[in-house]
VOGU-3710 file (C-alpha; in Angstrom, 3 decimals, decimal comma):
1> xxxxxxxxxx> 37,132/25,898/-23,365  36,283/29,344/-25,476  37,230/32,261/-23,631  34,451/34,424/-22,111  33,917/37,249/-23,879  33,471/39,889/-21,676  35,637/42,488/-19,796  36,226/43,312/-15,792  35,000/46,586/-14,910  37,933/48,007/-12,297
11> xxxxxxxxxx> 36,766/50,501/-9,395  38,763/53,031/-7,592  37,202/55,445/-5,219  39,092/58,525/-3,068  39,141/57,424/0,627  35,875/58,316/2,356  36,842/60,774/5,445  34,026/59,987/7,503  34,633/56,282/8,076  34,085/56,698/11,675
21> xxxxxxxxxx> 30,144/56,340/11,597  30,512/52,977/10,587  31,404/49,264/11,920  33,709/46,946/9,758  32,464/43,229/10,352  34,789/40,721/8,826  34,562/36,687/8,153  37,322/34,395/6,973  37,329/31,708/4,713  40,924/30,371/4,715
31> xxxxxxxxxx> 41,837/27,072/2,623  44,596/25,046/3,705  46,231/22,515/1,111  46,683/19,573/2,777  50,286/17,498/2,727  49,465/14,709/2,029  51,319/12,601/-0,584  48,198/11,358/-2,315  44,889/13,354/-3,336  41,509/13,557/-1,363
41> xxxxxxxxxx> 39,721/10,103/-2,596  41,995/8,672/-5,026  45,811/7,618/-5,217  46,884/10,401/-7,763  50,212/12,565/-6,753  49,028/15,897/-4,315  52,531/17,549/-5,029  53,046/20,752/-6,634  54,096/21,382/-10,226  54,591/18,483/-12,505
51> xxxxxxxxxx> 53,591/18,887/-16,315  50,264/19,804/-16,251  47,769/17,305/-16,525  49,989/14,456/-15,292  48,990/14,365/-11,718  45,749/12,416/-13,078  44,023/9,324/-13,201  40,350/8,054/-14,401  39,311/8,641/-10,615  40,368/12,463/-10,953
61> xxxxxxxxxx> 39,116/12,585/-13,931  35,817/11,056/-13,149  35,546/8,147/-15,761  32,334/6,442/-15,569  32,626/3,452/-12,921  34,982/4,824/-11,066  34,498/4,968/-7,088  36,232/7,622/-4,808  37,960/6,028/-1,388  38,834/8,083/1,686
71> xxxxxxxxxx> 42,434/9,082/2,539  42,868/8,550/6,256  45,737/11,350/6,685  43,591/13,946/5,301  40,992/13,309/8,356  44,052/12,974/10,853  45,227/16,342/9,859  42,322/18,018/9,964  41,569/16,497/13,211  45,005/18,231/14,340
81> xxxxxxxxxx> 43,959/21,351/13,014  40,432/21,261/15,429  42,344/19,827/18,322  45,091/22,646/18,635  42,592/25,321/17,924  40,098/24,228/20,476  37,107/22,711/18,233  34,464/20,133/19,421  35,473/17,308/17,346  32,521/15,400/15,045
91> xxxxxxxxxx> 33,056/11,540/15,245  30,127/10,845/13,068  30,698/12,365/9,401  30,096/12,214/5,955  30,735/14,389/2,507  28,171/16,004/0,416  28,267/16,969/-3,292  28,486/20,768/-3,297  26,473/21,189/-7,180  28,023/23,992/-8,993
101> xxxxxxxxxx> 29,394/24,277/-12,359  33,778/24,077/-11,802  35,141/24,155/-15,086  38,386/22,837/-13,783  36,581/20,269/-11,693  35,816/17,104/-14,124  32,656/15,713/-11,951  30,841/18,905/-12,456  30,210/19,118/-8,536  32,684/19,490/-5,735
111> xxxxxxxxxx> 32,869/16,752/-3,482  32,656/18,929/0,391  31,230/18,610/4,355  28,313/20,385/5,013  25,655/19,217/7,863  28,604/17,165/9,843  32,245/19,737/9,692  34,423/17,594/10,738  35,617/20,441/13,380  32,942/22,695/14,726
121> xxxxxxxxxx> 33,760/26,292/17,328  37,246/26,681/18,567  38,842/30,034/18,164  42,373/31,452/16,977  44,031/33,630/19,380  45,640/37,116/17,880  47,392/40,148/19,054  46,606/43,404/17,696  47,810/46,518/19,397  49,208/44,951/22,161
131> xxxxxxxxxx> 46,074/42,894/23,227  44,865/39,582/22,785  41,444/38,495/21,383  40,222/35,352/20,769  38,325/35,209/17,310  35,685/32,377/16,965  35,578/29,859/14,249  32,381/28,436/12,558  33,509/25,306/11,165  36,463/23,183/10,000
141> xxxxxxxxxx> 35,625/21,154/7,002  37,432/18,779/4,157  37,089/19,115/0,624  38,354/18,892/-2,703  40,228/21,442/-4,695  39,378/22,369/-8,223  41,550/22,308/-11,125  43,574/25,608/-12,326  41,992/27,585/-15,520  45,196/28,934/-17,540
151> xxxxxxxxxx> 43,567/31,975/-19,279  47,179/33,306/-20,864  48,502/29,903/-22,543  46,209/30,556/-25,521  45,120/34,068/-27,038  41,295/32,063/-28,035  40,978/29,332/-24,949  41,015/28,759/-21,621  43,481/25,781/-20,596  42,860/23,287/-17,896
161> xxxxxxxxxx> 45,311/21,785/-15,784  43,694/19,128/-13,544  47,058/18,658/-11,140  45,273/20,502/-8,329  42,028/18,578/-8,904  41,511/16,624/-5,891  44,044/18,075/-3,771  42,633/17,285/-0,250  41,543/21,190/1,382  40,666/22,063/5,113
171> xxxxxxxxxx> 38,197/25,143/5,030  38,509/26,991/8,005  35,517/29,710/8,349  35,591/32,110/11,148  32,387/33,862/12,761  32,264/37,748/11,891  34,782/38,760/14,198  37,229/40,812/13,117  36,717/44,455/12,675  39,591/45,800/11,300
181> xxxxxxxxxx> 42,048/44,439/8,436  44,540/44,755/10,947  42,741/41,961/12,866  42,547/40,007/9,858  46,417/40,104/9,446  46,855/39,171/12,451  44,474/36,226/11,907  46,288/34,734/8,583  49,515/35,168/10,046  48,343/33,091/13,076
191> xxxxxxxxxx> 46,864/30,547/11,260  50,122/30,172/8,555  51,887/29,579/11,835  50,003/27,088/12,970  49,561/24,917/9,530  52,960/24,923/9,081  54,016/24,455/13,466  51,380/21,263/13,079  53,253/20,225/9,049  49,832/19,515/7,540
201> xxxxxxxxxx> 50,355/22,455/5,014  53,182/24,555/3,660  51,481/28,333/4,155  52,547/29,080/0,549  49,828/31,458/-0,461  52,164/32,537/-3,360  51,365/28,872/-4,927  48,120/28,751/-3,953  48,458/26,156/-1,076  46,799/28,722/1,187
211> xxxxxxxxxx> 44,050/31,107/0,350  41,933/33,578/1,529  38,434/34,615/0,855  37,131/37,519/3,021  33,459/38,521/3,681  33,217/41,982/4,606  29,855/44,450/5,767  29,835/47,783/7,159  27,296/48,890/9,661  26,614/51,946/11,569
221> xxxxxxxxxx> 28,356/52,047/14,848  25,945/50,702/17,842  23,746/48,499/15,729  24,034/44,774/15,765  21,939/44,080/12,778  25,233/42,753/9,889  25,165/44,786/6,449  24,844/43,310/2,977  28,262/41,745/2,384  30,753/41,061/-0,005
231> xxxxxxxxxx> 32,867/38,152/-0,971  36,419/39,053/-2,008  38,112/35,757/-3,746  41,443/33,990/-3,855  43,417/36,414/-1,663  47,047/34,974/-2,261  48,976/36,638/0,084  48,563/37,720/3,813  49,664/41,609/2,999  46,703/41,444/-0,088
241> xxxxxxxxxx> 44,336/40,151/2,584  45,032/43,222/4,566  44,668/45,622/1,310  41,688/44,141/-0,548  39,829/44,521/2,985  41,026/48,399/2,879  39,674/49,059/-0,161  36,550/47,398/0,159  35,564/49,148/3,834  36,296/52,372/1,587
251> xxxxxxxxxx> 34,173/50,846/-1,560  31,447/50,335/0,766  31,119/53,175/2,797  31,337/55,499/-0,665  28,183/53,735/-1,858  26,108/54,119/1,600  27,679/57,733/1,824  26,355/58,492/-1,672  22,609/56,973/-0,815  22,904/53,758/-3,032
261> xxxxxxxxxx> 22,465/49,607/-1,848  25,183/47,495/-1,505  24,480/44,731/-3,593  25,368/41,106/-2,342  28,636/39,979/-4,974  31,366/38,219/-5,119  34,326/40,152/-6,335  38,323/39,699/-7,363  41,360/41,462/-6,236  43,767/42,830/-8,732
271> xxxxxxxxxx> 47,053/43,613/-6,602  49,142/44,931/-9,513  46,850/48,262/-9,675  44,729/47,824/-5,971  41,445/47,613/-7,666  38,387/45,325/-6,937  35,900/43,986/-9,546  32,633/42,008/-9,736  32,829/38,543/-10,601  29,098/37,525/-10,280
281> xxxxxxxxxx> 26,216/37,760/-7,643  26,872/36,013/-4,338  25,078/32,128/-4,226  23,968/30,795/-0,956  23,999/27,513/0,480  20,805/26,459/-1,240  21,816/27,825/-4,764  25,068/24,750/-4,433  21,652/21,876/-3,816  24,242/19,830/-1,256
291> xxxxxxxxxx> 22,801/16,149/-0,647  24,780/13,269/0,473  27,492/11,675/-1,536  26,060/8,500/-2,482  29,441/6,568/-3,625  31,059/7,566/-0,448  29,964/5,917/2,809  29,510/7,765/6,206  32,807/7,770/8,044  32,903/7,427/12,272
301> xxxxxxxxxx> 36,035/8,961/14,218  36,735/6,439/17,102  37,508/7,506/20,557  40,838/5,739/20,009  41,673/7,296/17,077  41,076/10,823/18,413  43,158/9,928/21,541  46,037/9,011/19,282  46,077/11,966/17,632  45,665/14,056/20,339
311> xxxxxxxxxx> 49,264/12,131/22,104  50,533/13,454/19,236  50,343/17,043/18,957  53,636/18,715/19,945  53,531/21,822/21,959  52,508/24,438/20,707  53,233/27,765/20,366  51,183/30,053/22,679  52,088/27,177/25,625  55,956/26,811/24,637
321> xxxxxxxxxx> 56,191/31,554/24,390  54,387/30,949/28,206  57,270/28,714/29,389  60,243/31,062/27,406  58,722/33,916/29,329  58,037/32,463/33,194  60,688/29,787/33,241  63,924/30,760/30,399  62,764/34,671/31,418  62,880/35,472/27,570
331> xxxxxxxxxx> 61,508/38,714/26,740  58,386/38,995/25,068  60,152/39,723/21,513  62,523/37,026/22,156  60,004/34,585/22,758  57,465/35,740/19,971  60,281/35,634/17,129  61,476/32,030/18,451  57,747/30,794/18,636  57,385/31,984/14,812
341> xxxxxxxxxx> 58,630/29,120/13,702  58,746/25,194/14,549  61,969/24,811/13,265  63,599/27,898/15,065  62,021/25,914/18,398  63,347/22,958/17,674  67,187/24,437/17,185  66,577/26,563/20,191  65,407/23,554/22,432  68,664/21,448/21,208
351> xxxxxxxxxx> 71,237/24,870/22,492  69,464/24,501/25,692  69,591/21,385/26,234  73,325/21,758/26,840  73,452/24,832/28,515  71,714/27,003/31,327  72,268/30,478/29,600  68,383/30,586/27,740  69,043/34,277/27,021  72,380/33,467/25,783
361> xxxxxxxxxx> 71,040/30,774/23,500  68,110/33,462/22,234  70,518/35,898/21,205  73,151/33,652/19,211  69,843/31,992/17,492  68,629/35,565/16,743  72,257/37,077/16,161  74,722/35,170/14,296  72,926/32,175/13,336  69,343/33,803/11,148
371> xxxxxxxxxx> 71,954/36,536/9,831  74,139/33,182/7,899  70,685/31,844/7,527  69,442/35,418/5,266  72,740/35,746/4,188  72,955/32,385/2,381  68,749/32,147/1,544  68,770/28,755/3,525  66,771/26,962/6,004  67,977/26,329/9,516
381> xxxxxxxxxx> 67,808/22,500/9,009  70,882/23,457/6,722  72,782/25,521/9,086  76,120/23,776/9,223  76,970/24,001/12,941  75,177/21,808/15,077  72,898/23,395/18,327  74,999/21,118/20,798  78,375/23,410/19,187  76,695/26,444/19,762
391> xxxxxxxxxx> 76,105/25,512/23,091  80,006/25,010/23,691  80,546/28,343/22,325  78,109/30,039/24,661  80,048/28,127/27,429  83,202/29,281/25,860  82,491/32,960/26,757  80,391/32,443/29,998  83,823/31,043/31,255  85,643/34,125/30,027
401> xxxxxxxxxx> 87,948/31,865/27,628  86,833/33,845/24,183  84,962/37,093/23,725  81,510/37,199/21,732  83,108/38,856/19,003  85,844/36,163/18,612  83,328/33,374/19,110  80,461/34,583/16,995  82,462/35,523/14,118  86,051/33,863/13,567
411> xxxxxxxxxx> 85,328/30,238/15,819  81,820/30,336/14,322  83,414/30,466/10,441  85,748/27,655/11,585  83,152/25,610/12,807  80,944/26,048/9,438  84,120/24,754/7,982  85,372/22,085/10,376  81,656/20,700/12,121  83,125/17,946/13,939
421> xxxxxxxxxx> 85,879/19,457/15,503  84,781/20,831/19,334  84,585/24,973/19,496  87,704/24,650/22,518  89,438/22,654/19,951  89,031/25,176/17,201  90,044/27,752/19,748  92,807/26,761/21,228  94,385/25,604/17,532  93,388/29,420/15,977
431> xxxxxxxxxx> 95,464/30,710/19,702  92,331/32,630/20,508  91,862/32,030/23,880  91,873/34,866/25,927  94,057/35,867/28,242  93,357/36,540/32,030  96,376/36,067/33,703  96,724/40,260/35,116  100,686/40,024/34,845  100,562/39,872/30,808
441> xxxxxxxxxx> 97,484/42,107/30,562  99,306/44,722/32,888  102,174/44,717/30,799  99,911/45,834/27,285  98,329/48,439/29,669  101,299/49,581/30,786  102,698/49,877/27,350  99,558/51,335/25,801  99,360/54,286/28,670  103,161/54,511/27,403
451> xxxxxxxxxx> 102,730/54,937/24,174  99,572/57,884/24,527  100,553/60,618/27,488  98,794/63,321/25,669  95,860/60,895/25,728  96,410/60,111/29,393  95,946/63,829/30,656  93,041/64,510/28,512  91,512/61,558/30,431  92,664/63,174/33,630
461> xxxxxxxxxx> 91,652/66,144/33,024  87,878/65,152/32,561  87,641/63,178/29,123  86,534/59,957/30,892  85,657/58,227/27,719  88,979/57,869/26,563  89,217/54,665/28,448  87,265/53,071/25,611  90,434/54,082/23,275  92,703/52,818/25,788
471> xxxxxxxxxx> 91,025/49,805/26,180  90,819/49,259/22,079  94,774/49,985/21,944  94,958/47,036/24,314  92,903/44,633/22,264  94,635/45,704/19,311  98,314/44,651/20,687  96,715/41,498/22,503  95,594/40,763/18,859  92,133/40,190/20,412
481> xxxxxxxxxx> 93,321/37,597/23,396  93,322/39,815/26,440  90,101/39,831/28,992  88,237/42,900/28,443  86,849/43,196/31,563  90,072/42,420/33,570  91,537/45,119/30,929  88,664/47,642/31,796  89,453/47,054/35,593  93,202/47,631/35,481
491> xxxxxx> 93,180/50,549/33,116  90,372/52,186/35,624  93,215/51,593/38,210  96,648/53,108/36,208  94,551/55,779/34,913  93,031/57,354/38,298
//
């Protein structure tokens, strides 16, 4: 394909100072790759990568007298999707050819819902600020992605690579209801979390298996009429979201401040430099001419079927941070950093499911075990110690047997490098069990207030936090085995 010939015009304004007149008014369009192993309506590999081109087959590439066919999993996930975000579910659907010209799409015409979404309302719940607001959805529907154009392979052409053709998509479109790019974060971040909690889509916006399109208006504060908008494509990250919607607010306002019309567009983000330019004039619904797909039959979601799927939904976040905070008696942070992941949940649930301390469990998940899991770039399904063993070592220093510091660092190494042996095993074998009997720990206080008179009157004589150096000295010649707390008591004693 020749190269257009014709060059992006790049905008950059100072910010506007008298943004306070106006209302933002924000919509979403967020596109979820699906994972599913095969593509939308034919058997062709969905993965990521590959040679390009070799993820193809005459359906993708739409040789005559071929026939699309249905994949099942893509309506089951998308049917997850409306169920966990509250959305009526529509049983009776069918796709539509969406006509526009896709240079990367081989059909000419992108095979979409449009009369029947298969998910209609709902809403995704955020936090901004320290309050929660629900913002309302529009629509859930399935289509097919396009192909990738590859304008830097050839100085001359445009490459195609028709991998990604196919790809099944959920389009989730929000109402405008956010009002702030802060909102809109917020939003993205949710939904990531929730793709990737229900494992129907990675989140990677950096590949492309998430993206973001954001319509944004301005209007004067108090009215309720919405402003011309804009249509900002392809956002590929949830931090760009946040920044194209900055600049455009201030792109906006500049052109109402200086007495000219915003003109309906759709526009692209360049992140490298924070600019915005035009891409072309914004189409409506009727400009894409969607009518039926004739080679693919209307498709009916049983009550059955929806039941099924609706057994299957694990719990999700918002319901499992509710029972961390009124039942385990989590903090708030606690519970929102454990709920930010399935897989964090999942280790959590297996520590306390062999032991009572919940806090206990929190803090060795959010201590020692995510700083070896940054350390070493790894995912927790990799961590080397299994929950049950961590467990053991939170019982090992609830009974007083090992201190924190000894368990978290030099029995937690061990364990990394002997996983089957039991934490008391490793413990007794490495001598580190602590010592409580008061006859031996007398004796290193005794010897310690010995050794330091000087010390001893300066603590007498008002420097009360000496007993921190004592009690140090003591750990030191217990090489780490004496109870601190029986140490603390009896030094408290000798000293006064």
């Amino acid at each position: 394909m020749r190269a257009a010939f014709w060059e992006p015009i790049f905008l950059t304004f100072a910010p506007v100072t008298n943004s306070d007149k106006y209302e933002v008014v924000i919509g979403l369009e967020v596109h979820a790759q699906l994972l599913t192993k095969s593509k939308l309506f034919s058997g062709d590999s969905a993965s990521f990568g590959g040679a390009p081109n070799t993820h193809v087959s005459p359906i993708t590439l739409a040789h005559p007298g071929t026939l699309p066919k249905m994949n099942r999993k893509a309506i089951e996930y998308a049917i997850k999707l409306g169920l966990a975000l509250n959305c009526e579910i529509e049983q009776v659907n069918y796709f539509a050819r969406k006509n526009y010209f896709y240079p990367d799409l081989p059909k000419g015409y992108q095979i979409s819902q449009h009369t029947t979404p298969i998910c209609k309302n709902g809403h995704v719940s955020i936090k901004t600020n320290g309050e929660e607001r629900k913002i309302h959805l529009n629509r859930i529907h399935i289509e097919e992605d396009a192909g990738k154009s590859l304008h830097d392979v050839d100085e001359a052409y445009t490459a195609i690579d028709l991998n990604r053709a196919g790809v099944p998509l959920l389009e989730i479109v929000s109402e405008p209801d956010l009002h702030s790019s802060e909102e809109a974060f917020a939003y993205v971040t949710e939904l990531r979390r929730l793709v990737r909690w229900l494992n129907i889509c990675d989140g990677n916006m950096e590949e492309g298996s998430m993206r973001c399109d954001a319509n944004i208006s301005i209007r004067l504060k108090g009215t309720t009429k919405l402003g011309t908008r804009v249509e900002v494509k392809n956002l590929n990250s949830i931090r760009n979201v946040k920044r194209a919607i900055d600049l455009e607010v201030e792109r906006l306002i500049a052109i109402v401040e200086n007495g000219e019309v915003i003109q309906q567009e759709t526009r692209s983000y360049n992140a490298d430099n924070n600019t915005s330019f035009s891409l072309r004039s914004k189409e409506d619904a009727d400009d894409y001419r969607y009518f039926p797909d004739p080679d693919l039959t209307p498709f009916k979601i049983t009550d059955e079927f929806l039941a099924e799927i609706k057994a299957g939904l694990p719990a999700l976040p918002e319901e499992l941070e509710k029972k961390y905070l009124e039942v385990f008696h989590l903090t708030s942070y606690d519970a929102g950093v454990i709920c930010s992941d399935r897989s964090l949940v999942n280790f959590y649930e297996a520590i306390v499911a062999h032991t009572a301390n919940h806090k206990a469990a929190a803090n060795w998940l959010m201590g020692p075990v995510k700083s070896y899991l940054n350390d070493h770039g790894i995912d927790i399904a990799e961590f080397p110690v299994q929950p049950k063993k961590i467990a053991a070592l939170i019982d090992l220093v609830d009974e007083g047997k090992v201190s924190f510091n000894i368990a978290s660092t030099r029995i937690l190494a061990a364990a990394m490098v002997n996983p089957a042996k039991d934490p008391a095993q490793l413990a007794t074998e490495m001598n580190l069990l602590q010592e409580s009997d008061s006859e031996a720990i007398t004796g290193w206080v005794s010897e310690v207030i010995a050794r330091m008179p000087h010390k001893v009157k300066e603590y007498q004589g008002g420097k009360k936090g000496l007993i921190g150096l004592f009690a140090g000295e003591v750990k030191k010649l217990s090489k780490g085995k004496a109870d601190m707390q029986v140490v603390n008591k009896l030094l408290a004693e000798k000293l006064n």
